[in-house]
N, C-alpha and C positions, 0 to 999 in steps of 0.2 A: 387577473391572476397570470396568463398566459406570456401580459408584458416582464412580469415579475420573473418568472421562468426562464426569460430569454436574458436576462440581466445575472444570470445565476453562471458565475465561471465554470469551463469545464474542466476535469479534473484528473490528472494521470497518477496514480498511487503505486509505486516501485517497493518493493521486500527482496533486495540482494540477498542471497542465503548461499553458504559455502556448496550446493550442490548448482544452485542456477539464480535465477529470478522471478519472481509472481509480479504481475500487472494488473491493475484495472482501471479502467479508465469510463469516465463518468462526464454526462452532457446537463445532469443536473442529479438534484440529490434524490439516492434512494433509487436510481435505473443508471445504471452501471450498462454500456453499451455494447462491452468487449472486455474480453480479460484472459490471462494464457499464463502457465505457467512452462517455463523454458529451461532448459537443463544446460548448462554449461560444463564443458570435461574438458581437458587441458592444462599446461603449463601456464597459458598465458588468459586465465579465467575472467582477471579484470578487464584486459583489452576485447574479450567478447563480451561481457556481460556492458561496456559502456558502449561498445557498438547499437549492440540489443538496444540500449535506450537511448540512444542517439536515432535510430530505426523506430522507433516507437514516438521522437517528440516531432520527427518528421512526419510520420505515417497521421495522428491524431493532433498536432498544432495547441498542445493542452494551455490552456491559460496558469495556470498553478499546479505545479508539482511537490507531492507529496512524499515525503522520507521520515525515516523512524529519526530522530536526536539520537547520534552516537558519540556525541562529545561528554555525555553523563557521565559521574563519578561511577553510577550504578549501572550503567551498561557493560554487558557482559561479552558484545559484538568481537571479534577476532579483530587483531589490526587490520587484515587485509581487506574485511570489509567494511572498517570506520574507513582507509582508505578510499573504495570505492562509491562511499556514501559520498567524500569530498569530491572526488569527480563527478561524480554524473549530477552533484549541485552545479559545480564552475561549471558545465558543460550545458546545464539549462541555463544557468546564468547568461551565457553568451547567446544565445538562443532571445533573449527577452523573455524567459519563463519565471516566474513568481515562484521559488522554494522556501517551503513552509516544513519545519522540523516538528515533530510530537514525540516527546518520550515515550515508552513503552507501557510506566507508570499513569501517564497523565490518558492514554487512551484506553489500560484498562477499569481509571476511577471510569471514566464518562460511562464507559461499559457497563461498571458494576460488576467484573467481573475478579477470578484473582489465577486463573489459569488461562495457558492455548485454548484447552478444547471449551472453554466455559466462552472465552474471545467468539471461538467458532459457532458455536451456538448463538451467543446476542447478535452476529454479524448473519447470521441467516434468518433471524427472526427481522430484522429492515429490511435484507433482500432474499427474499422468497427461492428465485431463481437461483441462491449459490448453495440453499439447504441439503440437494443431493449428493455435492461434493464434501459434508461434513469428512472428515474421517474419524474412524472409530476411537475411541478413549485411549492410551495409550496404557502401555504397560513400563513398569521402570527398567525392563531387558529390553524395551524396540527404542530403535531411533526414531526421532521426528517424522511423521509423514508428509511428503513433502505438498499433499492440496495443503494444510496448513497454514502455509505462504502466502495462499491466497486469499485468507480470512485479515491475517494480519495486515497486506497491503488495501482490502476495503476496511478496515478498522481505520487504518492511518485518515483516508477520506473520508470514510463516518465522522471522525472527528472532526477534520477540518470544517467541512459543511454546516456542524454545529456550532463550532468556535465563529466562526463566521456568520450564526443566525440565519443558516437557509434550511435547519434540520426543519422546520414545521412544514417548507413544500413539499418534503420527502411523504408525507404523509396527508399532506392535500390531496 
C-alpha cells in the first residue's frame, strides 16, 4: 500500500476570491499538509495574488494544480478573477505543473451537496483537521466568511483525487 501511496501526485488546490486567496496543499489524499488563507488589498490585487502563487508552486513543487472552471456558461466569477484563474494556470503551465479545472457544479454533485456551508461540512467530514474552521451558517444580510475559501479550494482536491481514483487511499 505504502508503494501505492508514493505513486499518489501531490496536490496544491488555489480559490482566488475578490478579498485574497485559500490554499491547500496535499502529499496524498485525505492529509492535506499546509493550507493558509491570505488576504490581498490593493490596486494591483492580481499581480499579488499570482506572486502568492508563484511563492507557493516554488515553496511546495506540487505535481498538479487544482482551479475552479471559470470558463462555464454558469459561473458567476467576476472577470478579474476568470482572469486571474488564466494566469496562475499559464504560470503553472510554465512551471511543468499539471492544471486540472472542476466546475463548481461538477464538485458539489461528487459532494452531494447544494450550498457553501453544506460544501463546508462534507469537506470537514474527509478531513477532520479543517472541521474547526467550519464557519457558521450564514445569514442573507452577512457577506461570505472568508475560512470558506478554504473548504472550496480542499473540495477542488477532493475532487480531483477522486476523479483520479486515489479517493479509496484517503480512507485506507
Amino acid at each position: 500500500m505504502n508503494e501505492t501511496r508514493t505513486n499518489t501526485p501531490s496536490v496544491l488546490a488555489l480559490y482566488p476570491s475578490a478579498r485574497g486567496m485559500a490554499h491547500i496543499f496535499f502529499v496524498a489524499p485525505g492529509t492535506p499538509t499546509n493550507w493558509s488563507l491570505r488576504k490581498i488589498r490593493g490596486d494591483d490585487k492580481n499581480i499579488q495574488a499570482l506572486a502568492t502563487a508563484s511563492e507557493l508552486f516554488e515553496r511546495y513543487a506540487p505535481q498538479v494544480l487544482v482551479l475552479e472552471e471559470t470558463k462555464e456558461k454558469k459561473c458567476k466569477r467576476s472577470p478579474r478573477i476568470c482572469a486571474l484563474h488564466n494566469a496562475i494556470a499559464k504560470a503553472a503551465k510554465a512551471q511543468g505543473i499539471t492544471v486540472v479545472r472542476y466546475t463548481k457544479g461538477a464538485v458539489r454533485e461528487y459532494l452531494g451537496v447544494h450550498t457553501k456551508y453544506g460544501t463546508a461540512h462534507a469537506v470537514a467530514e474527509r478531513i477532520p483537521a479543517l472541521a474547526p474552521r467550519i464557519p457558521p451558517p450564514r445569514k442573507i444580510w452577512m457577506c461570505e466568511d472568508h475560512r470558506q475559501h478554504l473548504f472550496d479550494a480542499a473540495a477542488l482536491a477532493l475532487m480531483h483525487y477522486a476523479t483520479e481514483g486515489y479517493e479509496q487511499l484517503a480512507t485506507a
